[in-house]
Structures are given as structure tokens and as C-alpha cells.
C-alpha positions as CSV (number, residue, x, y, z in Angstrom):
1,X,97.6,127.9,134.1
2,X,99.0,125.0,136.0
3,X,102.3,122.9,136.8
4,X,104.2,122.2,133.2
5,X,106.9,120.2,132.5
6,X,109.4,120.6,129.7
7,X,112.6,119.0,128.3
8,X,113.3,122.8,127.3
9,X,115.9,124.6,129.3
10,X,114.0,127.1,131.7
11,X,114.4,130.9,130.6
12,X,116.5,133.4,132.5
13,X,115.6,136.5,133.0
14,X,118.1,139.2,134.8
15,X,116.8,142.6,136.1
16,X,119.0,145.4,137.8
17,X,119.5,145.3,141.5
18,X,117.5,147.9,142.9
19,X,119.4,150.3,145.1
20,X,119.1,151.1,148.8
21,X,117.3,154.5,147.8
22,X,114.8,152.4,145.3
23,X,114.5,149.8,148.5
24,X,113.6,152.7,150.9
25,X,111.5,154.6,149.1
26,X,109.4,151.1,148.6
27,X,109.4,149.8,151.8
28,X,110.0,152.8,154.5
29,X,108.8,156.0,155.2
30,X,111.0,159.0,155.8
31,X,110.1,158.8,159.5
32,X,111.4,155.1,159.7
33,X,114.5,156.2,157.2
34,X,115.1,158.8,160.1
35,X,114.7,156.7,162.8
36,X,117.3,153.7,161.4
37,X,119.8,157.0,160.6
38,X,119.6,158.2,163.9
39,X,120.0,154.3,165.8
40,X,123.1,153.6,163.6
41,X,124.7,156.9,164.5
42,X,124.1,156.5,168.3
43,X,125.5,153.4,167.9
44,X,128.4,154.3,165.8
45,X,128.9,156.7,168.8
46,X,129.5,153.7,171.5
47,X,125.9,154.8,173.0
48,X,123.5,151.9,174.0
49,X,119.7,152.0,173.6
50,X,119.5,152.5,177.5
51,X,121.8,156.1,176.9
52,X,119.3,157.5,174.7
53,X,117.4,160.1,176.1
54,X,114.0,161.4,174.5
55,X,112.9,164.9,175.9
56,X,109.5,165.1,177.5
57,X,108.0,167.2,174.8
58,X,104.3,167.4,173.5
59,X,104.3,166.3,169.7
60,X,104.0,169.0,166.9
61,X,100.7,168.9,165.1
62,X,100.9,167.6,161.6
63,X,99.1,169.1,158.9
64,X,96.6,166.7,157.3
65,X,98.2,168.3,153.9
66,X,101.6,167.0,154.6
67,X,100.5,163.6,155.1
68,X,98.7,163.7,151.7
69,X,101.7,164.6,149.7
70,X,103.7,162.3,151.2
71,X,101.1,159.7,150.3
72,X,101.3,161.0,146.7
73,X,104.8,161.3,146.5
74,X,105.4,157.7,147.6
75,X,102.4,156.3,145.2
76,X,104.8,158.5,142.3
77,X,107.4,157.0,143.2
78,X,106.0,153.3,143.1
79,X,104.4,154.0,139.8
80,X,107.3,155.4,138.0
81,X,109.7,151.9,139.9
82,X,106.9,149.8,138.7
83,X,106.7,151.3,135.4
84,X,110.4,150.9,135.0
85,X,110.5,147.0,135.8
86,X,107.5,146.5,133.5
87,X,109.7,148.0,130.7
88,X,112.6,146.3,131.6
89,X,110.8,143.0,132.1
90,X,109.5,143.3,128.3
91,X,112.7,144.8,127.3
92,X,114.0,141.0,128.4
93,X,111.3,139.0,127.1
94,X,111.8,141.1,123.4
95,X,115.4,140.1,123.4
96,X,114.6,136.9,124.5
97,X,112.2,136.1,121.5
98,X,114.2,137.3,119.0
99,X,115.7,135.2,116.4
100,X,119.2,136.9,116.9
101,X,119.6,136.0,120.4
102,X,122.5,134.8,121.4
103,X,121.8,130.9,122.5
């Protein structure tokens, strides 16, 4: 398919905004969703990066498990977003090809 010009008006197609949970769950984990929680309540709480103390602790051993369902969960919840647009989208493009369409 290449470059086309036409004297037609170009189509319009409007989706929902996706919401701050939708956003997340796309683009962060729940360790990064924790991490930006915890930043913008020390900072809500006048502390400064420099005030933050991290205890010298050894890290807790994460099952291999936990890691897998988290994968899973997140791939689930791509699927079902995806899924969603993909209906919406010919949702659109069904009411844009009818005949009864407003103009």
C-alpha cells in the first residue's frame, strides 16, 4: 500500500481514552507501580531523594512460579485490552460504512 491522495475528507475515528489502570497495567509492572507510589508519597511528605533511607537487607528469594503468573497475568490482561480495541475499532469502522451514518 503506498501514499494516496484524495479530494475525500479523511475518516475520523474516536476510541475511549484508556485509563491510568489500563496505562499501567500496559506499560509497568507492579514493582515499578510500587516504586512511583512510594517516590510520590515521600515526596508529598517534604522528604528529598537524599532523606530516603534503604535498610541493608539481603533480598527475599522469589519463587520462579511467581514470576510466571505475573507473566501470564499481564499477557491476560494485554489480550483481553487488545481484544477490546479490536472490537471497538470495527465497532467504528461498521458505523462508519453504514448508509445511516450521520454525515
Amino acid at each position: 500500500m503506498g501514499l494516496r491522495f484524495t479530494e475525500d475528507e479523511p475518516a475520523v475515528y474516536e476510541f475511549e481514552k484508556m485509563t491510568w489502570d489500563e496505562m499501567d497495567e500496559v506499560f509497568y509492572t507492579e514493582d515499578e507501580i510500587g516504586d512511583f507510589r512510594h517516590s510520590a508519597f515521600m515526596i508529598e511528605c517534604g522528604l528529598e531523594e537524599e532523606d530516603w533511607t534503604v535498610p541493608d537487607v539481603e533480598p527475599v528469594p522469589w519463587p520462579k512460579e511467581v514470576d510466571e503468573m505475573k507473566i501470564k497475568k499481564f499477557e491476560s490482561n494485554l489480550s483481553l485490552l487488545k481484544a477490546k480495541r479490536k472490537q471497538q475499532m470495527a465497532d467504528f469502522a461498521t458505523k462508519r460504512d453504514s448508509p445511516h451514518a450521520a454525515a
